[in-house]
C-alpha atoms as a printed R data frame, in Angstrom:
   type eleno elety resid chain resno       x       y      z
1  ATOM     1    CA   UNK     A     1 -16.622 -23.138 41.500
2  ATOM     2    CA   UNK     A     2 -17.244 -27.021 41.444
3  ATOM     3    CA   UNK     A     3 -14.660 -29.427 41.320
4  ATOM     4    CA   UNK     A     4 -14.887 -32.004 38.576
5  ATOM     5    CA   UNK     A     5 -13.311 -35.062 38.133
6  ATOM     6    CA   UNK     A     6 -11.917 -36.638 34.811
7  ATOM     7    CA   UNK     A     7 -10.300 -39.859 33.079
8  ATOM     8    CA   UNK     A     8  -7.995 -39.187 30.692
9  ATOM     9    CA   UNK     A     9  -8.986 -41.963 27.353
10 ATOM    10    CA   UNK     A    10  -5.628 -41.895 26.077
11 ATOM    11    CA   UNK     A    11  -3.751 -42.963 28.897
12 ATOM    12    CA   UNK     A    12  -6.655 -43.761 31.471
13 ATOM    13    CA   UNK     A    13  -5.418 -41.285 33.945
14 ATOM    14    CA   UNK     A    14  -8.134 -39.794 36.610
15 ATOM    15    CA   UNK     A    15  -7.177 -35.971 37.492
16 ATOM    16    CA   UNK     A    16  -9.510 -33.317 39.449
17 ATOM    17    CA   UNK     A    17 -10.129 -29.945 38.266
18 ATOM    18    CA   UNK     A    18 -11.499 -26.719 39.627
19 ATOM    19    CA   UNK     A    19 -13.218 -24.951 37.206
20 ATOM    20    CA   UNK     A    20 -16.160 -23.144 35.620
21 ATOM    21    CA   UNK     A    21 -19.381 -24.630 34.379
22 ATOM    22    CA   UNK     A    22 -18.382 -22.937 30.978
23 ATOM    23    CA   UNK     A    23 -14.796 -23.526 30.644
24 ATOM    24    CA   UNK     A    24 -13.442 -25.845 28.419
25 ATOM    25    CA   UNK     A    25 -12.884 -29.329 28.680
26 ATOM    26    CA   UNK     A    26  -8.903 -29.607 30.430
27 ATOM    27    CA   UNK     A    27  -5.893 -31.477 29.334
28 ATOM    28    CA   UNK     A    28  -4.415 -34.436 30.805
29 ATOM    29    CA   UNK     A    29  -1.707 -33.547 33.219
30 ATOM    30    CA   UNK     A    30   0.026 -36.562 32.537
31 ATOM    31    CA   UNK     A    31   0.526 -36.837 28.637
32 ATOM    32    CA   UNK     A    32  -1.419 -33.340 27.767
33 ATOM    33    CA   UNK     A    33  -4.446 -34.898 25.859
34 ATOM    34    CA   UNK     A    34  -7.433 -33.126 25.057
35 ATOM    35    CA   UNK     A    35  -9.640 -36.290 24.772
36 ATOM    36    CA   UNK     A    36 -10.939 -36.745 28.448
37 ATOM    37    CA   UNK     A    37 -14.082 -37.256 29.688
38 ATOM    38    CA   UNK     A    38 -15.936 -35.985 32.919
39 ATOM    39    CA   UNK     A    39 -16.801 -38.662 35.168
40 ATOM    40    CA   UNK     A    40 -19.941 -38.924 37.539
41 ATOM    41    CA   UNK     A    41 -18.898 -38.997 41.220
42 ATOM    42    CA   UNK     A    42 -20.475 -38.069 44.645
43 ATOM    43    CA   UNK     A    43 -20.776 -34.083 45.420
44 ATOM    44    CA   UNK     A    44 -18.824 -33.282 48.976
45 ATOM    45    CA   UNK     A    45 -20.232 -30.768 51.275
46 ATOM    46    CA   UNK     A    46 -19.842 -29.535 54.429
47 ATOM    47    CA   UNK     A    47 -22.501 -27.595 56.665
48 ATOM    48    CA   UNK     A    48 -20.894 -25.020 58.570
49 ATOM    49    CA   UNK     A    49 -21.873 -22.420 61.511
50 ATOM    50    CA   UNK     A    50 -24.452 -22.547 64.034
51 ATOM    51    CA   UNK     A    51 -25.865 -25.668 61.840
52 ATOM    52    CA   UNK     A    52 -28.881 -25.916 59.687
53 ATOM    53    CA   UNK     A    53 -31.015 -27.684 62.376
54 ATOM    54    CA   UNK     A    54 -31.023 -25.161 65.058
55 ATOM    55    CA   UNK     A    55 -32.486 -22.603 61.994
56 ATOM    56    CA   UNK     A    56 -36.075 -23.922 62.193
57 ATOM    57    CA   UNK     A    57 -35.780 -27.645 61.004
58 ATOM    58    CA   UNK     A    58 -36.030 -28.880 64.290
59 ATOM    59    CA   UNK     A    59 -39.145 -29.332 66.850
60 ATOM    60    CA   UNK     A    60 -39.950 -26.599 68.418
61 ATOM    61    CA   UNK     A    61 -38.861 -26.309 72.023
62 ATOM    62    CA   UNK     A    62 -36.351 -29.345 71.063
63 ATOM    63    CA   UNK     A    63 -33.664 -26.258 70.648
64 ATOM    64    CA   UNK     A    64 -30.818 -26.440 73.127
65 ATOM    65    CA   UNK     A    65 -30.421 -22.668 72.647
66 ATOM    66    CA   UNK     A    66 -33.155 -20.307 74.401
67 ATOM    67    CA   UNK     A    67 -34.131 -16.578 73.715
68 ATOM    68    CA   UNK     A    68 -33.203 -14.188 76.831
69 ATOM    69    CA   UNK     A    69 -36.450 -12.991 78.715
70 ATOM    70    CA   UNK     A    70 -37.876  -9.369 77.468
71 ATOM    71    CA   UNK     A    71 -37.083  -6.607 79.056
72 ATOM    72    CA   UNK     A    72 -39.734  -4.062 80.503
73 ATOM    73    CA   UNK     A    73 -38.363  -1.457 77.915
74 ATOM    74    CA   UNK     A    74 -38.431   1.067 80.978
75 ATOM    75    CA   UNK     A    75 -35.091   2.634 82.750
76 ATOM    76    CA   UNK     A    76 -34.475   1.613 85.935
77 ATOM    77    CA   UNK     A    77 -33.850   3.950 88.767
């Protein structure tokens, strides 16, 4: 769910809120008004794991990870 951020235009108070594209518009937390407006601000994301560069965006042979050598597929005796 995205996190949106609001002013309140009663008494000009600026809340975030977690909450579903189609939910309703929130109240102010500080005087309980419905009149608020969503406000435009920068979307915050992390990249997490193994990272999104070592998946193919990178050169190739640039990777500091490298595959293990085949094996001959036969048992050993």
């Amino acid at each position: 769910m995205p996190l949106y951020e609001y002013v309140c235009e009663s008494c000009s108070s600026r809340f975030e809120k977690l909450m579903r594209m189609s939910d309703p518009k929130p109240e102010c937390p500080e005087c309980g008004a419905t009149e608020v407006k969503k406000q435009v601000s920068a979307a915050a994301f992390s990249l997490k794991g193994g990272g999104w560069y070592k998946d193919g965006y990178s050169k190739p042979g640039s990777s500091s990870t490298t595959t293990p050598p085949k094996s001959s597929g036969g048992s050993e005796s």
